[in-house]
DRENDREN-874477 format. One record per residue: residue number from 1; residue in one letter; z, x, y of N, C-alpha, C in turn. Coordinates in Angstrom, 2 decimals. Last residue first. Layout:
<sites>
resi,resn,n.z,n.x,n.y,ca.z,ca.x,ca.y,c.z,c.x,c.y
NUM,A,Z,X,Y,Z,X,Y,Z,X,Y
...
</sites>
This chain:
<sites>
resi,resn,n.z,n.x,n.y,ca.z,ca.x,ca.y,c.z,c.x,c.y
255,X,-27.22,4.19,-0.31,-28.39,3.90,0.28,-28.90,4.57,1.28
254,X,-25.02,3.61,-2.68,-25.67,5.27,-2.19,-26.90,4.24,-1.46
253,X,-21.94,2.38,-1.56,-23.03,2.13,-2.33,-24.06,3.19,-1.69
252,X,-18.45,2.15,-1.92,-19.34,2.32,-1.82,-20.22,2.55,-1.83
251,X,-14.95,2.75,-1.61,-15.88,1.98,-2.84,-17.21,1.96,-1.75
250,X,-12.32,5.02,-1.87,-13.40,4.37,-1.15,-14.23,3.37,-2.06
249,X,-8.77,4.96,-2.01,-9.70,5.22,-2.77,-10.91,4.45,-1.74
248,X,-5.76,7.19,-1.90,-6.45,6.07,-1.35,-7.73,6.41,-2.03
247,X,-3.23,7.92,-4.29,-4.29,8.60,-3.63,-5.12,7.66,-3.21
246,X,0.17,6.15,-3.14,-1.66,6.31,-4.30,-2.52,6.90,-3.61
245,X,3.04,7.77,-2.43,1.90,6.68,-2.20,0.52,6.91,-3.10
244,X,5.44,9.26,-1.26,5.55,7.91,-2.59,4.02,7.30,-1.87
243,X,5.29,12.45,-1.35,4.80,10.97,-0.41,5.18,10.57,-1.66
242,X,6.14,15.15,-2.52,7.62,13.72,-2.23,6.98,12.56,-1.75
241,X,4.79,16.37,-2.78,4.96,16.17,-3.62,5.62,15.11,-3.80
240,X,3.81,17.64,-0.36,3.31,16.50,-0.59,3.66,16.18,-1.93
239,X,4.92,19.46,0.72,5.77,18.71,0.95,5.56,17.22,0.09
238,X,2.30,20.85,1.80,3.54,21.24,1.67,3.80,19.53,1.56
237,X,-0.61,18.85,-0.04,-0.13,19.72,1.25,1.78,20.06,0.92
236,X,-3.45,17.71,-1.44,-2.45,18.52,-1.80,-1.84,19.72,-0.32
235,X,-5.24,14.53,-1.69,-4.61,15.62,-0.86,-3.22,16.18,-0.96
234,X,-7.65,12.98,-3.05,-6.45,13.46,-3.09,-6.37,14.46,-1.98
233,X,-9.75,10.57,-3.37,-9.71,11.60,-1.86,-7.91,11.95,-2.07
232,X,-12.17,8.57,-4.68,-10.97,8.96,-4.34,-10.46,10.09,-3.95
231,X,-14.73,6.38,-4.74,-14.33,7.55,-4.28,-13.04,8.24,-4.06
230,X,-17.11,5.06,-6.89,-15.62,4.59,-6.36,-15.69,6.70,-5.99
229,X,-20.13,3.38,-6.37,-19.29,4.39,-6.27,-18.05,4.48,-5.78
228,X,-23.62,1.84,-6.91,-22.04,1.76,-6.52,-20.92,2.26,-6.77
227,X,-25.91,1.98,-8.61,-25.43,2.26,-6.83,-24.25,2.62,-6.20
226,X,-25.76,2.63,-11.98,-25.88,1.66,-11.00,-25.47,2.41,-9.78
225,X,-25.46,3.78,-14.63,-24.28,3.13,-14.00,-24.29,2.42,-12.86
224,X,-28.17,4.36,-14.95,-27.43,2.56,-15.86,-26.21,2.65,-15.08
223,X,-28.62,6.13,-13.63,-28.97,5.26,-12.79,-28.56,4.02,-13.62
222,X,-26.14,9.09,-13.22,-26.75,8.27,-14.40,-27.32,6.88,-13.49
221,X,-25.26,11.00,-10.54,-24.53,10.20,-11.17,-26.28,9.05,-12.10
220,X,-24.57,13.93,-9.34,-25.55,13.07,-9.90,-24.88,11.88,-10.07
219,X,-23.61,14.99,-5.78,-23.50,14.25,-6.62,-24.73,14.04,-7.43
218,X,-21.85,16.63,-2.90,-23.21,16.45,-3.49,-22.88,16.18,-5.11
217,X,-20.28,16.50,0.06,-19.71,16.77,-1.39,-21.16,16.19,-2.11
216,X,-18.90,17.28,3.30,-19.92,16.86,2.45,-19.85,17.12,0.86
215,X,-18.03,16.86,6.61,-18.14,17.79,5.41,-18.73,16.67,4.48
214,X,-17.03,16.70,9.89,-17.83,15.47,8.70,-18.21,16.79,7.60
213,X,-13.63,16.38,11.73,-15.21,17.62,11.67,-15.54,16.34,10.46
212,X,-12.16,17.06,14.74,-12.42,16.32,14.10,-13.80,17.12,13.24
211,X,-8.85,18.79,15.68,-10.32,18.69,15.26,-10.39,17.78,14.43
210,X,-5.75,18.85,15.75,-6.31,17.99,16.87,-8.68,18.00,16.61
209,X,-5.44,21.96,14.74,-4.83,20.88,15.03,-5.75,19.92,15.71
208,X,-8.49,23.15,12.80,-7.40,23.40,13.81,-7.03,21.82,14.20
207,X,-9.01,23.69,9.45,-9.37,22.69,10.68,-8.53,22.73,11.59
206,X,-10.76,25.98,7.59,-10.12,25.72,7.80,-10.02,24.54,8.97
205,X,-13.12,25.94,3.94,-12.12,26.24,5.23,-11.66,25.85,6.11
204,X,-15.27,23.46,2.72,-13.96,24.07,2.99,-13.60,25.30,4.13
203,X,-17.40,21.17,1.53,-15.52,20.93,1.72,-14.83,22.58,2.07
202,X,-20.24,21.70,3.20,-19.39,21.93,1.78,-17.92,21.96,2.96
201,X,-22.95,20.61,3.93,-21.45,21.06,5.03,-20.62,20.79,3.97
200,X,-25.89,20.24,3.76,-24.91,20.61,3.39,-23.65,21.24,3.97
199,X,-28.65,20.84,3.78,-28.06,19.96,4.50,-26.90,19.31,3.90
198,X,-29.23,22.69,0.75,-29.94,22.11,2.14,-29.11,20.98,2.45
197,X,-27.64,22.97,-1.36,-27.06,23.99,0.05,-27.92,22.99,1.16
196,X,-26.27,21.94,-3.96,-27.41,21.65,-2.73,-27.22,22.07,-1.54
195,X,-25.01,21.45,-6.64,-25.09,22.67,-5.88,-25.92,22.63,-4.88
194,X,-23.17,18.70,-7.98,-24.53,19.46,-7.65,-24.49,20.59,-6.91
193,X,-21.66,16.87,-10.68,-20.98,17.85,-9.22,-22.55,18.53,-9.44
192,X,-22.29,14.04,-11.82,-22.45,15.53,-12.37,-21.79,16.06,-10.68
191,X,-19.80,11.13,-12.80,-20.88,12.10,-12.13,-20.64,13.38,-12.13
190,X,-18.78,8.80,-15.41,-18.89,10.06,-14.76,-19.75,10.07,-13.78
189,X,-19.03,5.34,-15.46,-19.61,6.55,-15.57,-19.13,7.61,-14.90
188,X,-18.33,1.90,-14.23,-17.56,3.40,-14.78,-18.63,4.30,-14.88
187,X,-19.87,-0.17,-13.65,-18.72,-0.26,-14.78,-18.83,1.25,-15.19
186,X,-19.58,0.42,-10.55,-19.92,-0.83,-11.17,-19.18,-1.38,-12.84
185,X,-18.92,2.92,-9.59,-17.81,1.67,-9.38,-18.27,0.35,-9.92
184,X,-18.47,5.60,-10.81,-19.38,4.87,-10.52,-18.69,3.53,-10.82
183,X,-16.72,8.83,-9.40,-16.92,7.90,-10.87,-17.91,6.47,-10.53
182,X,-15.00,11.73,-8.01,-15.87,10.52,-7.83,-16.30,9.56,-9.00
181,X,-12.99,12.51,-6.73,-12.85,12.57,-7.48,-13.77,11.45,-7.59
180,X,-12.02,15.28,-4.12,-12.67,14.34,-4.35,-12.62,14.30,-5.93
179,X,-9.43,16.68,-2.28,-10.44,17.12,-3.51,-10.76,15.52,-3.65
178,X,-8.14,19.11,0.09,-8.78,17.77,0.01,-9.78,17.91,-1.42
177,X,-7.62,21.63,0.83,-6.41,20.78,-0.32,-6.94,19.76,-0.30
176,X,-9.62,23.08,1.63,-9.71,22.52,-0.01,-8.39,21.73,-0.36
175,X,-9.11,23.09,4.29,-9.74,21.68,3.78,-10.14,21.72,2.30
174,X,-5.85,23.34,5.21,-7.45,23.92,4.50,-7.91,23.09,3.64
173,X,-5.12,23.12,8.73,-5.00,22.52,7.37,-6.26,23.35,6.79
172,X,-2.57,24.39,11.60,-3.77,23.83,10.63,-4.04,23.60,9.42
171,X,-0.85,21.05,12.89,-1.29,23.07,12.24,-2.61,22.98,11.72
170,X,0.40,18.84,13.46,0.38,19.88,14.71,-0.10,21.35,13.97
169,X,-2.53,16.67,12.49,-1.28,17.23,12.75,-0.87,18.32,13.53
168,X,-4.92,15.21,12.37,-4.05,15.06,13.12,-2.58,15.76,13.47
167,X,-7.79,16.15,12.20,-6.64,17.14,11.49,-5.45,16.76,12.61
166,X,-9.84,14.16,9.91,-9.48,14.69,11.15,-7.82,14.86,11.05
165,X,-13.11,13.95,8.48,-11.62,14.56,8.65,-11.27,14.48,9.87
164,X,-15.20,11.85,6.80,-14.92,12.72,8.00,-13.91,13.25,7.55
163,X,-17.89,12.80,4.00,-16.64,12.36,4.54,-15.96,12.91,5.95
162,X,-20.46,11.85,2.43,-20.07,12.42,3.93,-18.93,11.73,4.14
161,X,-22.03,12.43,-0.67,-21.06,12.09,0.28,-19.94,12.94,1.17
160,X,-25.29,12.39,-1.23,-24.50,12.97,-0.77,-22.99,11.55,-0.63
159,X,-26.90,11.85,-5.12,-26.36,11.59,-3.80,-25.01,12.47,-3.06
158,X,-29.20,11.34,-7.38,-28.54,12.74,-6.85,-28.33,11.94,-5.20
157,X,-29.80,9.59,-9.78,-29.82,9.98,-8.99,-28.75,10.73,-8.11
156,X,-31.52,9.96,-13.86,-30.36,10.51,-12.54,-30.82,10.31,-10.71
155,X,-33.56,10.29,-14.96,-32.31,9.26,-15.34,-31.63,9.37,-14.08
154,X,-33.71,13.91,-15.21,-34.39,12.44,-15.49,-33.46,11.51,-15.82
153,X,-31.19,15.50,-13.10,-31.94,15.19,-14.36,-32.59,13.87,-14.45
152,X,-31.13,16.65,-9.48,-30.75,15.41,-10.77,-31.70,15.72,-12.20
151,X,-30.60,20.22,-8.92,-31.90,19.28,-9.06,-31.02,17.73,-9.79
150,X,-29.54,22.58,-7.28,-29.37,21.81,-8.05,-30.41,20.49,-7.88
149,X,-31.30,25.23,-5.32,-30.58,24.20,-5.65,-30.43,23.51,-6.49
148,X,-32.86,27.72,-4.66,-32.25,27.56,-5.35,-30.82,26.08,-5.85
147,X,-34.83,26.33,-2.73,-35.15,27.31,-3.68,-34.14,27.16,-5.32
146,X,-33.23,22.95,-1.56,-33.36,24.10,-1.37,-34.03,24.90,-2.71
145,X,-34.54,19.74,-1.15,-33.11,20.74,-2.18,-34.02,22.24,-1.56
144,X,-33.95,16.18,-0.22,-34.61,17.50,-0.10,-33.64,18.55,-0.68
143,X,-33.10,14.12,-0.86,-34.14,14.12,-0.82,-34.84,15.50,-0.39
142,X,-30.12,11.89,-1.91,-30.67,13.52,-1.54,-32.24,13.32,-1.59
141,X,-28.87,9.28,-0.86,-29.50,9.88,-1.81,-29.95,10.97,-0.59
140,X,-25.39,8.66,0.43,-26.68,8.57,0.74,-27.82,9.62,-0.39
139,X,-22.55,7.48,1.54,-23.22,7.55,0.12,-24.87,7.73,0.47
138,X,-20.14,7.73,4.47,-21.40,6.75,3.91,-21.78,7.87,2.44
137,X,-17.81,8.31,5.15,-18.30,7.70,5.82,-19.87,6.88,5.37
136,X,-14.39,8.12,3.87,-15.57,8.01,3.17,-16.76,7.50,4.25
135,X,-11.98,9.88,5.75,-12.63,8.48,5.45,-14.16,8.86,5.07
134,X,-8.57,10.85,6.98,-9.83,10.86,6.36,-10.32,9.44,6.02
133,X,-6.29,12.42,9.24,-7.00,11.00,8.44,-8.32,11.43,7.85
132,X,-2.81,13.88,8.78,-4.66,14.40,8.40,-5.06,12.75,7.94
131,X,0.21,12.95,8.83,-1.35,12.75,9.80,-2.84,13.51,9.98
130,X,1.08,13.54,6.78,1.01,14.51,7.92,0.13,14.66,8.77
129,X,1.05,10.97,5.30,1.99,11.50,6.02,1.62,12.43,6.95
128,X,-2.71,10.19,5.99,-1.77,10.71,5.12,-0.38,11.09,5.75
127,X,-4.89,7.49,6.86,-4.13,8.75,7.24,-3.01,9.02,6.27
126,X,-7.91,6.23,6.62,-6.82,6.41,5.61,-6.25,7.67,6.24
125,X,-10.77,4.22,7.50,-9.74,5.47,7.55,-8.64,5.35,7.33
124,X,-13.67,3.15,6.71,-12.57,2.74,7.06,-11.85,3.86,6.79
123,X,-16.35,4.04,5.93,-15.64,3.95,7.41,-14.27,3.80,7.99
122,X,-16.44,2.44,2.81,-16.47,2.86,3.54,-16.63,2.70,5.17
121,X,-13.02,0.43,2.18,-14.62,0.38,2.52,-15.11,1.39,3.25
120,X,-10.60,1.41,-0.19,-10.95,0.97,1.58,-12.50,0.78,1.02
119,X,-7.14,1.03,-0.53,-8.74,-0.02,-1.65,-9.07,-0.03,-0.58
118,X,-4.95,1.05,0.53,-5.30,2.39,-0.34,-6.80,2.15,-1.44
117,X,-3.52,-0.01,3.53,-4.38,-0.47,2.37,-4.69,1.07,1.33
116,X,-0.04,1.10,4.67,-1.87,1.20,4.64,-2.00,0.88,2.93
115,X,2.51,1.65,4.49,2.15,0.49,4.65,0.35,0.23,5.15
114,X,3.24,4.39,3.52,2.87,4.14,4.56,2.65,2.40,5.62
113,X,4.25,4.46,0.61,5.16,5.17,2.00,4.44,4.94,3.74
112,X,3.22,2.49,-0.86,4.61,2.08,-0.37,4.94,3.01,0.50
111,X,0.17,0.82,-0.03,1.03,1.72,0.11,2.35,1.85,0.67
110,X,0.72,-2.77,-0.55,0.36,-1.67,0.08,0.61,-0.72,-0.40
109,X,-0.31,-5.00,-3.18,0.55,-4.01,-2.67,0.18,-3.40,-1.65
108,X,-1.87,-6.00,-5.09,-2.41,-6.61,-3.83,-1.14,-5.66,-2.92
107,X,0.08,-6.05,-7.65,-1.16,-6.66,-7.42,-1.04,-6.77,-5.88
106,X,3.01,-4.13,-7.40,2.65,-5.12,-7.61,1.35,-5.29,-7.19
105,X,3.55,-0.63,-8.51,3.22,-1.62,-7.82,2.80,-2.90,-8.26
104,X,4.88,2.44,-9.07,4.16,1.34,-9.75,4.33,0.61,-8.46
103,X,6.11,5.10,-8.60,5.20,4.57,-7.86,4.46,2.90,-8.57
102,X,8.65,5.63,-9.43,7.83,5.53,-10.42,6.22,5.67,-9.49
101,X,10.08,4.72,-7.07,10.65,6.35,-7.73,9.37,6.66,-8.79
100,X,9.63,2.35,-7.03,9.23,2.97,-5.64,9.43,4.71,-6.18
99,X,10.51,0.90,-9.48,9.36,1.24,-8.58,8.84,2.13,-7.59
98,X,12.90,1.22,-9.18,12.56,1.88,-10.27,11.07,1.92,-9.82
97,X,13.75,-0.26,-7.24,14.33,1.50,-6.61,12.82,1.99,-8.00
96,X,13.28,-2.69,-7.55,12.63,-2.24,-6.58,12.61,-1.12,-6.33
95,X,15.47,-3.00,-9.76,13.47,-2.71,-10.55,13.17,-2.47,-9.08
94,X,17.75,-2.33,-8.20,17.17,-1.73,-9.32,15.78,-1.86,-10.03
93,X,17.37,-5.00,-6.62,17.80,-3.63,-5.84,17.30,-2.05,-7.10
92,X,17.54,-6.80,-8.76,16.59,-6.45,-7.82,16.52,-5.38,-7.32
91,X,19.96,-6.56,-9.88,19.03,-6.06,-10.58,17.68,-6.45,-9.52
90,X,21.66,-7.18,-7.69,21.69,-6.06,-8.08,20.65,-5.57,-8.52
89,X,21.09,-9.89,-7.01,20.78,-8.88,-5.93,21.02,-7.45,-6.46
88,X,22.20,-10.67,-9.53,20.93,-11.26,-9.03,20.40,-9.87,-8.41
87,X,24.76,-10.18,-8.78,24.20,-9.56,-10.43,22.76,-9.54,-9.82
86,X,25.44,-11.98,-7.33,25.46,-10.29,-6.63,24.45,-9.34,-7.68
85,X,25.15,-14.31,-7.79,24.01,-14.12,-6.85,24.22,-12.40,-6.73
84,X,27.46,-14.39,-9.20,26.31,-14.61,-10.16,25.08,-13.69,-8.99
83,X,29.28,-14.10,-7.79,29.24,-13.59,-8.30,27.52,-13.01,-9.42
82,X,28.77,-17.01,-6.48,28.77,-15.34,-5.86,28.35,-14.71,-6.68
81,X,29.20,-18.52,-8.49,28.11,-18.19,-7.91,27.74,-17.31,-7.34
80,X,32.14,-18.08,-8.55,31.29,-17.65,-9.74,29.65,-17.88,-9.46
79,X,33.33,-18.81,-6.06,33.36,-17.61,-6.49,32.42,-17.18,-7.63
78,X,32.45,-21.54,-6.36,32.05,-20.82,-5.28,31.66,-19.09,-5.42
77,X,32.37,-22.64,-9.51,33.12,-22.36,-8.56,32.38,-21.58,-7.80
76,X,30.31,-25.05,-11.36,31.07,-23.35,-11.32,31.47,-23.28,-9.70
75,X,29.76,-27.33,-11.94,30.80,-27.72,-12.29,31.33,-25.81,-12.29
74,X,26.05,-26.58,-11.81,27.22,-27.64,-11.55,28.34,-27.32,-12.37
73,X,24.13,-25.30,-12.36,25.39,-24.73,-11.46,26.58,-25.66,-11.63
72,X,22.08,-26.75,-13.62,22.75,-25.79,-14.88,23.97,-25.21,-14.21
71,X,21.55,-28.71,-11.53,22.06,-29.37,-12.55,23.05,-28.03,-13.19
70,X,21.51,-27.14,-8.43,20.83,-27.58,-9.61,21.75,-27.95,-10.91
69,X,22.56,-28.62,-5.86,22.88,-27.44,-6.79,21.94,-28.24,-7.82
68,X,20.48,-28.99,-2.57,21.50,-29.29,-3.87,21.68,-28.47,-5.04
67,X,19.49,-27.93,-1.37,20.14,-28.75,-1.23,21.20,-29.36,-1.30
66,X,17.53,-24.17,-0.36,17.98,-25.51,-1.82,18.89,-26.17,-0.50
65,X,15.59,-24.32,2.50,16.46,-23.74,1.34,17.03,-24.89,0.29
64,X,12.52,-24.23,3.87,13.31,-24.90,3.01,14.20,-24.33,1.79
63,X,10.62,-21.09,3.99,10.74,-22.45,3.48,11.89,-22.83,3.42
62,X,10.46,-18.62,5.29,10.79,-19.86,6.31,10.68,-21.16,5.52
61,X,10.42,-16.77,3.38,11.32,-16.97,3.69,11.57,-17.80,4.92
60,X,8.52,-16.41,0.52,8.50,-17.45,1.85,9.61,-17.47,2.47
59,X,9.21,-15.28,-1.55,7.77,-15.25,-1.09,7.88,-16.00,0.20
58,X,12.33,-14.65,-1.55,11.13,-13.56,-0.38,9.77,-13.99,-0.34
57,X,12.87,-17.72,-2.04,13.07,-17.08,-0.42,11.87,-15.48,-0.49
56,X,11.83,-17.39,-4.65,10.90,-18.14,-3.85,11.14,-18.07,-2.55
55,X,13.45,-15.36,-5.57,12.16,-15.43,-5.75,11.50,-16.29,-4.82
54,X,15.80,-17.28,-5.28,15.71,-16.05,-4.55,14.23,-15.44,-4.32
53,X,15.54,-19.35,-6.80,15.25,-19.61,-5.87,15.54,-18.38,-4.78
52,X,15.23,-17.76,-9.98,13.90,-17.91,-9.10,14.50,-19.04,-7.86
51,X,18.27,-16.56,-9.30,16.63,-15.91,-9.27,15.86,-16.49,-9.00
50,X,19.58,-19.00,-9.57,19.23,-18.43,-8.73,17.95,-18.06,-8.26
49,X,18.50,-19.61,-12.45,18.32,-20.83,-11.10,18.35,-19.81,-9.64
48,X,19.25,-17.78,-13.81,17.98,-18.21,-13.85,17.45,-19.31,-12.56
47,X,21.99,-18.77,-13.54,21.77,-17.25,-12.64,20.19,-17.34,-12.74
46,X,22.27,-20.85,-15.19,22.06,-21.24,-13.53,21.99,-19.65,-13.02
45,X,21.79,-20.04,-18.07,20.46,-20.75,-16.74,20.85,-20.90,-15.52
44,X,24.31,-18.36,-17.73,22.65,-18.31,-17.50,22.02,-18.63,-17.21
43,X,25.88,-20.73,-17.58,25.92,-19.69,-16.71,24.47,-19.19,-16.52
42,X,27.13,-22.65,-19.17,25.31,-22.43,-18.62,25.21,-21.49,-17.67
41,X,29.43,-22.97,-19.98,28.19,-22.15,-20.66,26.94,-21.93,-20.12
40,X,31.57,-22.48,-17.36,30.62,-23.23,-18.07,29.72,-22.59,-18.89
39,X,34.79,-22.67,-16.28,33.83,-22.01,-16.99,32.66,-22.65,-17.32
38,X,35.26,-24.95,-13.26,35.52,-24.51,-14.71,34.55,-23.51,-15.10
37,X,37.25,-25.57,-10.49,35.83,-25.63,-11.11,36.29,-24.62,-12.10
36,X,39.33,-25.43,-9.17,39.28,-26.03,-10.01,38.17,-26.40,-11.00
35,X,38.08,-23.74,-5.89,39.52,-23.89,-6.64,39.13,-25.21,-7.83
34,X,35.97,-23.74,-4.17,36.26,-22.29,-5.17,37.58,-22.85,-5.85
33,X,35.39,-26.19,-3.27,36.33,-25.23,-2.59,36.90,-23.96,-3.29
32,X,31.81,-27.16,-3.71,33.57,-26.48,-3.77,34.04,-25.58,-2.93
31,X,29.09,-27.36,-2.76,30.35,-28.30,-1.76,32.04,-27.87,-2.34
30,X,26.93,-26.93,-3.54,27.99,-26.96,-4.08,29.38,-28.03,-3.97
29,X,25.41,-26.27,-0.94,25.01,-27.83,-1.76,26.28,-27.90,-2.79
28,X,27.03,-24.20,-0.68,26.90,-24.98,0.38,26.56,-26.36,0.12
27,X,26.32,-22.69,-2.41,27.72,-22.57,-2.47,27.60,-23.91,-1.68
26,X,23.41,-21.98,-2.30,23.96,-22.83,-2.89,25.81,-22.88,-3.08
25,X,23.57,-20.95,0.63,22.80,-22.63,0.31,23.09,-22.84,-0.81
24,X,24.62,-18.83,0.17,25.02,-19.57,1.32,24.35,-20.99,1.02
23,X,23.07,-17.61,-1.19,24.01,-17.46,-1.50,24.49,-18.85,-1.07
22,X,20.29,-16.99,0.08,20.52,-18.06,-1.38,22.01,-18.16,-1.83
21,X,21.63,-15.99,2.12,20.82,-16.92,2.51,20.77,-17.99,0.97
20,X,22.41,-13.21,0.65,23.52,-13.97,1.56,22.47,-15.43,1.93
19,X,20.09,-12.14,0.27,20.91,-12.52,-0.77,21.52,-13.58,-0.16
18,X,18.07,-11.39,2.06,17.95,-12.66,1.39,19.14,-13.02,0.74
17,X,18.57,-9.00,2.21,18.64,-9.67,3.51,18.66,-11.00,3.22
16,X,18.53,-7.72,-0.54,19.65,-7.83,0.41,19.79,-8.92,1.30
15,X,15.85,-7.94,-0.69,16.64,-8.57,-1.70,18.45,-8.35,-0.40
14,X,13.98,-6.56,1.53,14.22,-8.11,1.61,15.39,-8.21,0.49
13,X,14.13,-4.17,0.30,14.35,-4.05,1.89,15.26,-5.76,1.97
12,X,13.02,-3.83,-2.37,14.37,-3.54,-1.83,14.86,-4.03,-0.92
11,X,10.56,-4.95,-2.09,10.81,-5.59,-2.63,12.83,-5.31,-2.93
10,X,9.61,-2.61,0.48,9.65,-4.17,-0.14,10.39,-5.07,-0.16
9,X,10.19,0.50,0.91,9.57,-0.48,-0.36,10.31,-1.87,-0.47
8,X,11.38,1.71,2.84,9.82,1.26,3.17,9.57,0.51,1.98
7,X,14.68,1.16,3.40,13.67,1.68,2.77,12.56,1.52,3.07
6,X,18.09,0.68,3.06,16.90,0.44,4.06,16.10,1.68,3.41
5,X,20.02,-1.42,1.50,19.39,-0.06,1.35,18.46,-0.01,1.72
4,X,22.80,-3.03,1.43,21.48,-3.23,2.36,20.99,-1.75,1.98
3,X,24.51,-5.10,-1.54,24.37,-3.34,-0.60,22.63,-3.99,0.50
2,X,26.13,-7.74,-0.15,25.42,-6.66,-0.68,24.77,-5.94,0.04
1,X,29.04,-7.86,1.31,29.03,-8.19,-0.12,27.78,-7.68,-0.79
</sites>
């Protein structure tokens, strides 16, 4: 009676598996025999009844199912609850597809194609469908510049960030499809992109299957915006047009 559309997003996966469960408990507190029960105007509120006790099976699906029919069900037939619960399970099945096609998300979400956090700390590692992982390994001020290097402006401090890689997949990868996108995580600001060859392992060429390597990306960023740095780490590969997931992001502090 409903559709099961197996997926990695959610809020699809469970509306199915649940349906038949809110179904079944209230037909059940019901107690009709689908025969002589009437039209009722309250239809609505009792499909409102559903929902939110469908709502409350996926937040918890080992609580306590209904009992009893709620007042606005009373006096509808077996069949017209069904019915009601399919509408239910429909338009679920539809804001969960519209999501997952959109990429939107609920507060506190995973990534919907992977089931990884995408709000890391640095160290922490973030693998991508084609198993290239990466990870923000630390924020650290510059202190030495070469002849010709980029300097911070007054106001400014000038920091590295060291990110690892590693090229889990079976080819190789070029490490410019990795692009950083950096901004200051206290309350916002740009940063300047620097030119600092001394001690420097710039983002690019190439990483054979199975290598691990630490590259590097050089930064101003304004000292009112403060220490603290959001880092985000796109990656442009075949295919990658189709992940359903958020470019993962680092948060961390230049020390």
């Amino acid at each position: 009676m409903y559709p099961l559309i197996k997926t990695q997003h959610r809020p699809i996966r469970v509306v199915a598996a649940l349906g038949a469960t809110v179904a079944l408990a209230f037909t059940a507190a019901c107690g009709s025999d689908g025969e002589g029960g009437t039209k009722s105007a309250s239809q609505g509120s009792c499909k409102k009844e559903i929902k939110a006790a469908y709502e409350q099976v996926e937040k918890n699906p080992d609580a306590p199912q209904p009992t009893e029919t709620p007042d606005a069900c009373k006096g509808l037939t077996d069949a017209e609850l069904e019915d009601m619960m399919e509408e239910v399970v429909k338009d679920e099945v539809t804001v969960g597809a519209d999501k997952l096609e959109t990429g939107e998300k609920k507060p506190g979400d995973e990534d919907a194609g992977s089931g990884q956090a995408t709000e890391l700390k640095a160290g922490e590692v973030y693998t991508y469908p084609d198993d290239v992982s990466v990870s923000v390994q630390s924020l650290s001020p510059i202190t030495q510049y070469g002849e010709y290097d980029d300097k911070p402006e007054a106001g400014q401090t000038a920091f590295r960030a060291t990110i690892s890689i590693d090229n889990g997949s079976k080819k190789p990868i070029d490490i410019d499809d990795l692009y950083l996108t950096v901004q200051g995580a206290t309350n916002g600001g740009d940063v300047r992109d620097l030119y600092v060859e001394a001690g420097s392992k710039q983002m690019t060429g190439r990483l054979a299957p199975g290598v691990k390597t630490e590259k590097t990306a050089e930064y101003a960023i304004d000292d009112k915006y403060g220490k603290k740095v959001l880092v985000i780490i796109g990656h442009t590969a075949e295919g990658s047009e189709n992940w359903s997931m958020e470019d993962p992001t680092w948060t961390a502090t230049i020390k």
